[in-house]
Residue frames relative to the residue before (quaternion, step in Angstrom):
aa qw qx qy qz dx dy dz
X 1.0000 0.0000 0.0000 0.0000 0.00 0.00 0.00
X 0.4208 -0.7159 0.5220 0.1945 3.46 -0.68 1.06
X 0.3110 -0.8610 0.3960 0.0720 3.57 -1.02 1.55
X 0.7692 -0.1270 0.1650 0.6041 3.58 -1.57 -0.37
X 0.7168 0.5289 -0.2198 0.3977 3.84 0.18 -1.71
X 0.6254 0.5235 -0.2278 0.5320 3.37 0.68 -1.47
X 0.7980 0.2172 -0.3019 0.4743 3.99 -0.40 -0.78
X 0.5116 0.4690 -0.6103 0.3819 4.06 0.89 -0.35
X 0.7149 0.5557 -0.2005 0.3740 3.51 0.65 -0.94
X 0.5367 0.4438 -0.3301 0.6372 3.61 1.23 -0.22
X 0.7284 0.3562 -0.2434 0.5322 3.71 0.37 -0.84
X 0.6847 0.3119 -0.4920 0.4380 3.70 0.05 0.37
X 0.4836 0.6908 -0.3303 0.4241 3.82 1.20 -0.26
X 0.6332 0.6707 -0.1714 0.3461 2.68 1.28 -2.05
X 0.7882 0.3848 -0.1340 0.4613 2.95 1.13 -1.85
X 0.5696 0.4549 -0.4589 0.5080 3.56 0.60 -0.18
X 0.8568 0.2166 -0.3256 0.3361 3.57 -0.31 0.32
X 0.6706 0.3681 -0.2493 0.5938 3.84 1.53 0.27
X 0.5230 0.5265 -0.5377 0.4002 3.92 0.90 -0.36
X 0.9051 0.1084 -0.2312 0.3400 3.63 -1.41 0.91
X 0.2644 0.6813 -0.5323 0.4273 3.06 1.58 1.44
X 0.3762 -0.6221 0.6794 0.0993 3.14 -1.63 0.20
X 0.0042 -0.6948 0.6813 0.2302 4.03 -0.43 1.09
X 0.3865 -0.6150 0.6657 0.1710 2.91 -1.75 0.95
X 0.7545 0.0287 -0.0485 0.6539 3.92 0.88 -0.77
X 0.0999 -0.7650 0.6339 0.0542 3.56 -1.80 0.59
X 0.7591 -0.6047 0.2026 -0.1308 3.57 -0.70 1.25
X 0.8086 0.5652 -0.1632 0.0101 3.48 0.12 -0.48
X 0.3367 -0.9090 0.2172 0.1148 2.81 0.40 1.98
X 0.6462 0.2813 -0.2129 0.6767 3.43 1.47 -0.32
X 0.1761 -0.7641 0.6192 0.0414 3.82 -0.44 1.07
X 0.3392 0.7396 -0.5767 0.0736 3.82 0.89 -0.77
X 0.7533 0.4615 -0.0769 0.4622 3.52 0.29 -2.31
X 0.5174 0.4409 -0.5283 0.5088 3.90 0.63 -0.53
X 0.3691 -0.6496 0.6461 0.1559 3.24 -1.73 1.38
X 0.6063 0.5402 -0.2467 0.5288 3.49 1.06 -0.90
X 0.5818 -0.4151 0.5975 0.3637 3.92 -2.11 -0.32
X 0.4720 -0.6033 0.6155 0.1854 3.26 -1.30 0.41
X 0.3507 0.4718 -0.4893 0.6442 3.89 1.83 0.01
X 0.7530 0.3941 -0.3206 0.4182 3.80 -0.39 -1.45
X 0.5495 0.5826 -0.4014 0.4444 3.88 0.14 -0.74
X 0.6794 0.5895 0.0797 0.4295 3.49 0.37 -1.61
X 0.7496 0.2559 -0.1658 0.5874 3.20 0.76 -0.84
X 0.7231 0.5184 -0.2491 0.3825 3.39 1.16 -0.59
X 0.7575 0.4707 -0.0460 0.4500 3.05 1.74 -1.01
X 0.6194 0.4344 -0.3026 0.5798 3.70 0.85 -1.06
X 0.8604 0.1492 -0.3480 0.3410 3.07 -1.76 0.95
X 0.5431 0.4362 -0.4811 0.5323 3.76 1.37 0.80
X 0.4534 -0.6716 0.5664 0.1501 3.16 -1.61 0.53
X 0.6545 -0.5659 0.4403 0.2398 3.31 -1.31 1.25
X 0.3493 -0.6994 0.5934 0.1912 3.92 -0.67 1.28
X 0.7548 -0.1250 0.3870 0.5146 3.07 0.69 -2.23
X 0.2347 -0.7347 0.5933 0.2302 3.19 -1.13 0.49
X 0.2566 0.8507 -0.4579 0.0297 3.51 -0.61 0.13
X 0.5570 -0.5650 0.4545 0.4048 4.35 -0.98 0.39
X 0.0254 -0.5024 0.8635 0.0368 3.80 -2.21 0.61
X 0.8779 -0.1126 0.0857 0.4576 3.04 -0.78 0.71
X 0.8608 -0.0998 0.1804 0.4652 3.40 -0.43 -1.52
X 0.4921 0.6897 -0.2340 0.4769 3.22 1.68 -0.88
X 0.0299 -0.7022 0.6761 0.2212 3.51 -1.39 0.07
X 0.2899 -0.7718 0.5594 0.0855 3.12 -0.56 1.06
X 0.0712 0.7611 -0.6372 -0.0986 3.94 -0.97 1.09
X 0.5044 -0.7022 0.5017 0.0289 3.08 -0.86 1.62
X 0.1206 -0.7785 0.6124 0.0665 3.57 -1.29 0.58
X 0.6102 -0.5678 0.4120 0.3680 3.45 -1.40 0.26
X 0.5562 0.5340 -0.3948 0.4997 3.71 1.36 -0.46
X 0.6120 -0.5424 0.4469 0.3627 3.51 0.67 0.03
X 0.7270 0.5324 -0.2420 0.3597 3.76 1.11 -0.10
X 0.2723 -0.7978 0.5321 0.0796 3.65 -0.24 1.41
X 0.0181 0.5651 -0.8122 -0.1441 3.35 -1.80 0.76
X 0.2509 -0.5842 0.7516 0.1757 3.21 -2.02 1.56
X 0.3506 -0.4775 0.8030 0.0642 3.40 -2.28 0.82
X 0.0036 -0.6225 0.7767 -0.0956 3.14 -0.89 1.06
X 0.2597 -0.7259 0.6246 0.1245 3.68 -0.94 1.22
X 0.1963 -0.6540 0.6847 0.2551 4.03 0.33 -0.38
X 0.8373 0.0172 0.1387 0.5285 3.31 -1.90 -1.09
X 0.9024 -0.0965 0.1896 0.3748 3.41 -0.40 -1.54
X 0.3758 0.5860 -0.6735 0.2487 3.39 0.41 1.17
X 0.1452 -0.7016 0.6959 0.0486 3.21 -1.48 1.00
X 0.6019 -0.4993 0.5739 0.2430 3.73 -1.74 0.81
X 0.2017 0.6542 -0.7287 -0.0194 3.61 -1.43 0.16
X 0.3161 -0.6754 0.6539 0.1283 3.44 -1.38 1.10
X 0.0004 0.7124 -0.6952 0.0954 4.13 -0.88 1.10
X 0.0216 -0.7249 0.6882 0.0206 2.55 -1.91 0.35
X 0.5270 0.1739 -0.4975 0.6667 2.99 -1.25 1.84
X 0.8671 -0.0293 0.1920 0.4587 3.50 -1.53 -1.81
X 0.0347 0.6949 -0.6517 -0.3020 3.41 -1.11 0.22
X 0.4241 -0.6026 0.6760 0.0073 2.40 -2.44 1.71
X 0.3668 0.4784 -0.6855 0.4082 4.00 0.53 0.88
X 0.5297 -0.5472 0.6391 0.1074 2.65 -1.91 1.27
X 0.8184 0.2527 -0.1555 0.4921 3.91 -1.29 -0.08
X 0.3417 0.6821 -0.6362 0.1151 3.92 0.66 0.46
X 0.4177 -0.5710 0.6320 0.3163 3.23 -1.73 0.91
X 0.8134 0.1501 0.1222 0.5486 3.79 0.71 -1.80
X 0.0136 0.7782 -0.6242 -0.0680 3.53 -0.97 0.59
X 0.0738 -0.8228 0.5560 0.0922 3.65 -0.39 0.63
X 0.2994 -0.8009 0.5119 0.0831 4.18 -0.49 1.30
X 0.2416 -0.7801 0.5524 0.1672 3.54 -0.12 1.30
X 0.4473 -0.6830 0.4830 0.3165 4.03 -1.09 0.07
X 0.2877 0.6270 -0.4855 0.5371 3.48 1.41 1.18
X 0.3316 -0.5478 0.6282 0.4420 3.76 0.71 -1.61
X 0.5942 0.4730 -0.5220 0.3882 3.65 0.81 0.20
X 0.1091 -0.8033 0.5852 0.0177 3.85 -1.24 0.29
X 0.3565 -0.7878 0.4963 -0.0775 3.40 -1.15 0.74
X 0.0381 -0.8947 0.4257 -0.1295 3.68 0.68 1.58
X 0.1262 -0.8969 0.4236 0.0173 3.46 -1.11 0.66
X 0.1967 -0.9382 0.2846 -0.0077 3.26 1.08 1.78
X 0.2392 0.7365 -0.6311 0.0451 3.73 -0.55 0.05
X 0.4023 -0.8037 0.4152 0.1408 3.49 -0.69 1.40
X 0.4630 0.5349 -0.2888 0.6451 3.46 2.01 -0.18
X 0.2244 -0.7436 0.6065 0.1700 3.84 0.78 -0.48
X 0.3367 0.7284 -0.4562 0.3847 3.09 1.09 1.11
X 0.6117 0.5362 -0.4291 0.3928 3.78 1.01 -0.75
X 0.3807 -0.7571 0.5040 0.1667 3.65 -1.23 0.85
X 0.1895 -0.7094 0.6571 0.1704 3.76 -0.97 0.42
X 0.3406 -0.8075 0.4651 -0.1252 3.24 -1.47 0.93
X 0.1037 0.8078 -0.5780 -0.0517 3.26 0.06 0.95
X 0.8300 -0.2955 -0.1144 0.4590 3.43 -1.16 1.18
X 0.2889 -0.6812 0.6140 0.2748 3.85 0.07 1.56
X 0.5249 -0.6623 0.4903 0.2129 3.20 -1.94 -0.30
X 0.4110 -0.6456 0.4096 0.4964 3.76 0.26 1.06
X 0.1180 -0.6874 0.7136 0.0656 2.97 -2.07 0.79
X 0.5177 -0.7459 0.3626 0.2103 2.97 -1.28 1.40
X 0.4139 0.7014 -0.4823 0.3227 3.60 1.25 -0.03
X 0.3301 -0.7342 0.5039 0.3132 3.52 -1.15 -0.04
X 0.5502 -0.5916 0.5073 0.2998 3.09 -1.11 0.56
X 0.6546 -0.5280 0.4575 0.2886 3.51 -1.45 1.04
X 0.6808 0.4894 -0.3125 0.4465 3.81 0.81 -0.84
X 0.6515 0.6457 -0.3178 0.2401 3.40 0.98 -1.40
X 0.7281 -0.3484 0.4389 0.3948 3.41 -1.35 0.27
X 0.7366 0.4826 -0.3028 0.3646 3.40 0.17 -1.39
X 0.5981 0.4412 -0.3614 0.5630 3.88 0.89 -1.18
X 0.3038 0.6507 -0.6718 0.1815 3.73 -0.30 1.59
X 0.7552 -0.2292 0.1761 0.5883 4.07 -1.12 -0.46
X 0.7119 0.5717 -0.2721 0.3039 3.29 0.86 -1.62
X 0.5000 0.5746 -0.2477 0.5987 3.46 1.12 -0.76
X 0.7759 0.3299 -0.2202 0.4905 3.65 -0.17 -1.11
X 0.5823 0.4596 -0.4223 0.5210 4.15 0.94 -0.19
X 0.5447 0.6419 -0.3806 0.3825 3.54 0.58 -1.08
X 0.7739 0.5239 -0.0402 0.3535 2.74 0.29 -2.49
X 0.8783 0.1535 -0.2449 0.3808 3.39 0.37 -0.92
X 0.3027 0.6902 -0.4641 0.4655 4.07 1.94 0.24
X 0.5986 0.5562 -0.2751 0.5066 4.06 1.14 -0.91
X 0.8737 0.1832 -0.0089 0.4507 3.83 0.82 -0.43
X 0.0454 -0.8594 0.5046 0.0694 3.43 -1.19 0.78
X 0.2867 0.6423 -0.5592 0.4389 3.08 1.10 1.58
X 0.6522 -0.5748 0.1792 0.4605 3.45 -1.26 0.94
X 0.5391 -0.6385 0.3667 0.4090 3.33 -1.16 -0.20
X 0.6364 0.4952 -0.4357 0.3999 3.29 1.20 -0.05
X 0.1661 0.7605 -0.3798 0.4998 3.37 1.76 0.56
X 0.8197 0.4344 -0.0252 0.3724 3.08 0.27 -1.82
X 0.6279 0.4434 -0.3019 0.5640 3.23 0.91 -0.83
X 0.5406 0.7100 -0.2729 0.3595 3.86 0.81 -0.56
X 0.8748 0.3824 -0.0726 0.2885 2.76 0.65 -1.53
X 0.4696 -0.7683 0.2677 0.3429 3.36 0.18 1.74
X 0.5182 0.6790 -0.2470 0.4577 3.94 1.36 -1.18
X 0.7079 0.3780 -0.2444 0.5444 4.00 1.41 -0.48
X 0.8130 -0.1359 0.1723 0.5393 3.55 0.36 -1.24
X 0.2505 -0.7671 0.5091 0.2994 4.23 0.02 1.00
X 0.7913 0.4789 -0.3404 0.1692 2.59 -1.81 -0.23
X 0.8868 0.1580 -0.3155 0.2983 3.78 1.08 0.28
X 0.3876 -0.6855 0.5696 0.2353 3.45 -1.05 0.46
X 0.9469 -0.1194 0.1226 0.2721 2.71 -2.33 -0.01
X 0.7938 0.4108 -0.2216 0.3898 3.33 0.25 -1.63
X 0.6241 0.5525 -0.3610 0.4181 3.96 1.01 -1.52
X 0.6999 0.4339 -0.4122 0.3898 3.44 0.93 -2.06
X 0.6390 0.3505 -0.4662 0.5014 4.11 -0.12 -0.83
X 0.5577 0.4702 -0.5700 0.3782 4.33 -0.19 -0.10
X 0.8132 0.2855 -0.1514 0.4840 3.02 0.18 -1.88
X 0.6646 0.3967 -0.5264 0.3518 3.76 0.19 0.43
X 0.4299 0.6790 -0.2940 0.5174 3.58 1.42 -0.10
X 0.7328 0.4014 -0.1555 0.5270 3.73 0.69 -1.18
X 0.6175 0.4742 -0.1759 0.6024 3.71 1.66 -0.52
X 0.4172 -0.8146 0.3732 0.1520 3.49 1.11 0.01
X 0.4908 0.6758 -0.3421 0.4306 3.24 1.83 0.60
X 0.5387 -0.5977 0.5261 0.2753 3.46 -0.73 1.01
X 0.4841 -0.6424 0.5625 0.1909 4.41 -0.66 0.47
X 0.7594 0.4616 -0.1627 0.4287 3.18 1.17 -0.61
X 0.3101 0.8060 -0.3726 0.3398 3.38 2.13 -0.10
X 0.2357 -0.5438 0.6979 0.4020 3.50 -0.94 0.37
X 0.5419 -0.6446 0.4840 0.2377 3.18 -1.57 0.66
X 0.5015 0.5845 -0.3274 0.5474 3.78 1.37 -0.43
X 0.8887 0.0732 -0.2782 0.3570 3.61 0.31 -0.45
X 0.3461 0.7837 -0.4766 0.1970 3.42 0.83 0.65
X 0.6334 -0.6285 0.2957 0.3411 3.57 -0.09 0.93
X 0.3673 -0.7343 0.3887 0.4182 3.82 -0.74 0.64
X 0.3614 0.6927 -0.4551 0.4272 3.94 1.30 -0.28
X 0.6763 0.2852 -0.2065 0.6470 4.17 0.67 -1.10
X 0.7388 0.3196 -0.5774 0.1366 3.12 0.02 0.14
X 0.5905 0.6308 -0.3528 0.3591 2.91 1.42 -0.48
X 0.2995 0.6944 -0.3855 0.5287 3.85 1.97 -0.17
X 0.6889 0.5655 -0.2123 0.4008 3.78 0.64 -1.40
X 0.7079 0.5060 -0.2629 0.4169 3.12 0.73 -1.16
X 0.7832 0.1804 -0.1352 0.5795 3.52 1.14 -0.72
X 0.3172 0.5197 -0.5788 0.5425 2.99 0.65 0.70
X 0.6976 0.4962 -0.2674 0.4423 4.19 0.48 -0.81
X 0.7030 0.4150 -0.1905 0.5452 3.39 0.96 -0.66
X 0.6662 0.5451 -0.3052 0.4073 3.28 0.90 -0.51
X 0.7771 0.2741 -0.2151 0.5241 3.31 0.63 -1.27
X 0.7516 0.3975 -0.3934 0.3498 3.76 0.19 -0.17
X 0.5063 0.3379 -0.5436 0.5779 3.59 1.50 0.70
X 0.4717 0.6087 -0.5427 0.3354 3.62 0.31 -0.37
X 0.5373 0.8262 -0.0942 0.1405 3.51 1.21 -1.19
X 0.6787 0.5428 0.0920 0.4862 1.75 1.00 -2.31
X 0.6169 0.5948 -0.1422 0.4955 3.07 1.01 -1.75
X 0.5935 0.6240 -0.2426 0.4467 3.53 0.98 -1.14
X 0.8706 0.3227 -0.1174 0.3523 3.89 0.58 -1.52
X 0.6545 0.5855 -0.2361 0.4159 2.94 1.88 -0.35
X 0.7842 0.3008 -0.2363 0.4885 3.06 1.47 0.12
X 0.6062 0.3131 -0.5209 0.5129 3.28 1.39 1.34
X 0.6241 0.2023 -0.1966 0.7286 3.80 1.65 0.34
X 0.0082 0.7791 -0.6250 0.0479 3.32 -0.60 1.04
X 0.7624 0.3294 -0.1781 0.5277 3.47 0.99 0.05
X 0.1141 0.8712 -0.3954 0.2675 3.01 1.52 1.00
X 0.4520 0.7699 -0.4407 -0.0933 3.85 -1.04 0.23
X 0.5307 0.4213 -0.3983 0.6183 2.88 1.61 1.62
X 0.5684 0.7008 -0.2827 0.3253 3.18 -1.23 -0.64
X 0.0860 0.7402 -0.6334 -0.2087 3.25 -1.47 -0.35
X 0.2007 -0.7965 0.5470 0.1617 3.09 -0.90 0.77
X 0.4075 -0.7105 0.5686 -0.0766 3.77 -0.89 1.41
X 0.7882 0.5715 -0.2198 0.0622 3.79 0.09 -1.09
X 0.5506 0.5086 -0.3413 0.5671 2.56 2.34 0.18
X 0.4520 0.7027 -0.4897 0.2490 3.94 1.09 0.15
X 0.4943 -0.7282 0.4218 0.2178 3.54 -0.85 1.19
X 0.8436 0.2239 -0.0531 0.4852 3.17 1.06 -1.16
X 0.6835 0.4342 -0.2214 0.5434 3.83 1.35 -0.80
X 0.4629 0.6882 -0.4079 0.3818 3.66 0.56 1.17
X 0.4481 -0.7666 0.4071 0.2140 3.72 -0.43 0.89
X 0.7079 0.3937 -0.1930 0.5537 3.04 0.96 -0.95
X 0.6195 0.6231 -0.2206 0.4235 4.01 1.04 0.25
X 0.1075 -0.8740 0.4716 -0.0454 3.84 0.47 1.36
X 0.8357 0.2643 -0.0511 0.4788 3.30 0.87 -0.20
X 0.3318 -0.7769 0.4782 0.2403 3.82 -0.40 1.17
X 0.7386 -0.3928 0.3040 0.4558 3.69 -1.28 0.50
X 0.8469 0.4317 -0.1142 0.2888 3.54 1.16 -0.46
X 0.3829 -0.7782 0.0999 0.4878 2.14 2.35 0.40
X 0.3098 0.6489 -0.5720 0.3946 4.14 0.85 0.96
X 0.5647 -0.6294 0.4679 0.2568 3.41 -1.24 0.77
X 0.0622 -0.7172 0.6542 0.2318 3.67 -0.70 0.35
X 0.2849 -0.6871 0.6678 0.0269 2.43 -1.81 1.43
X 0.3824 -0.7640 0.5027 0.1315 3.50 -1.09 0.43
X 0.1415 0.7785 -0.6084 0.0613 3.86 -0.69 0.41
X 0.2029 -0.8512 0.4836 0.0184 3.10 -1.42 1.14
X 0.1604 -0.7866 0.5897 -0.0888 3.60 -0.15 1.87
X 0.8487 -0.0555 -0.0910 0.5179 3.38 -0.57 1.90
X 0.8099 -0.1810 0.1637 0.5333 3.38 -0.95 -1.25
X 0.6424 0.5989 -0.1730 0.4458 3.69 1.30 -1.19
X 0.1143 -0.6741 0.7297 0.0110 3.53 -1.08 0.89
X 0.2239 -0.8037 0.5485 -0.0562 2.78 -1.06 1.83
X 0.3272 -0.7446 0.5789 0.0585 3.94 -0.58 1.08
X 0.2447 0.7775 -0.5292 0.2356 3.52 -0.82 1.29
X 0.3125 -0.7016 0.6207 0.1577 3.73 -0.97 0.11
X 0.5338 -0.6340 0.4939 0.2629 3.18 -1.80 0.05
X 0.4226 0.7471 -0.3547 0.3707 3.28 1.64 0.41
X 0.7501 0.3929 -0.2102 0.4886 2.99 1.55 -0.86
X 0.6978 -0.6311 0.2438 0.2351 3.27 -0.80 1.51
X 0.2496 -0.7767 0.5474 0.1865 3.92 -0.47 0.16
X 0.1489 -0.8542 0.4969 -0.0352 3.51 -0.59 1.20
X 0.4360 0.7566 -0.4443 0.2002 3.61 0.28 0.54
């Protein structure tokens, strides 16, 4: 599943080649996940022009000048494809026809990715925002005594990361995954807080300059500590691996245990 880093980076692409388009036709060969008609969708959407593209959380959200947003929500395996003339992706959920001939398709072979017609703001903060600072993260994690990589997970606390960032950025913060989150010291937490900002711009920073024209995919090969094919941290501790539910979680003995 493509992350926080990944979709900033899919959504500035996104927007450099579709902001101040016009759809002329809109799509939608798999309707399951649309909450709304494919009349209403349509009617709301085709013949407005593209404001912005841009990330909420997990979502990319393409904005319009009418003031009306469709979110893309990729799940497991939806992936983006840019065409022109016909699209020829196979498994499209959504296909949206620009009045150039150029067009913009959203596949997921599970037919699991979701379209969106204005989502509903959520009060959670985003992982990037201002608000996701120490103070926030003391509050937040003094309120609970599930792990913290739990916490970082859990879209309802702070969007926008998954599996791979939370075991990076809890690695780079020197916190054991397995920490209750209530007694972890306020000195780490304040490690945490940048430790979150750091690595998931680093990320970013990371995919755009070995895929700059990225708008699928994920791209993994610079992670220090979530990597399969990687036995040793930058520091030269063994990574060890453990699987809780569906998620396999990537970690070392460097990072401290709180409990």
């Amino acid at each position: 599943m493509p992350e926080l880093p990944d979709l900033q980076v899919f959504s500035r692409n996104i927007d450099k080649k579709i902001a101040g388009k016009k759809i002329k036709k809109l799509d939608v060969p798999v309707s399951s996940k649309l909450k709304v008609s494919v009349h209403t969708l349509r009617k709301e959407l085709q013949g407005q022009v593209v404001k912005q593209v841009y990330r909420e959380g997990k979502e990319l959200h393409v904005a319009f000048k009418n003031g009306s947003v469709l979110g893309l929500h990729l799940m497991l395996h939806g992936d983006l494809h840019f065409f022109t003339g016909k699209n020829q992706n196979n498994n499209t959920i959504i296909e949206i026809f620009f009045d150039d001939d150029s067009g913009l398709a959203l596949t997921d072979w599970q037919k699991m990715a979701t379209p969106t017609l204005n989502p509903e703001p959520r009060e959670t903060p985003d992982a990037l925002s201002k608000e996701v600072n120490a103070q926030f993260l003391k509050s937040t994690l003094r309120k609970t005594r599930t792990s913290v990589k739990n916490v970082l997970l859990d879209q309802h606390i702070i969007r926008g990361i998954g599996n791979a960032y939370a075991d990076e950025i809890l690695w780079d913060a020197g916190i054991s995954p397995f920490s209750v989150s209530s007694k972890i010291p306020d000195d780490k937490i304040k490690a945490l807080a940048k430790s979150i900002k750091k690595v998931l711009v680093n990320a970013e920073k990371q995919i755009l300059k070995s895929h700059p024209d990225i708008i699928k995919g994920e791209i993994r090969d610079f992670l220090v500590i979530h990597h399969s094919k990687k036995k040793q941290s930058p520091t030269g501790a063994t990574i060890q691996t453990k699987a809780i539910g569906s998620r396999k979680t990537y970690y070392t003995d460097e990072q401290e245990l709180y409990n």
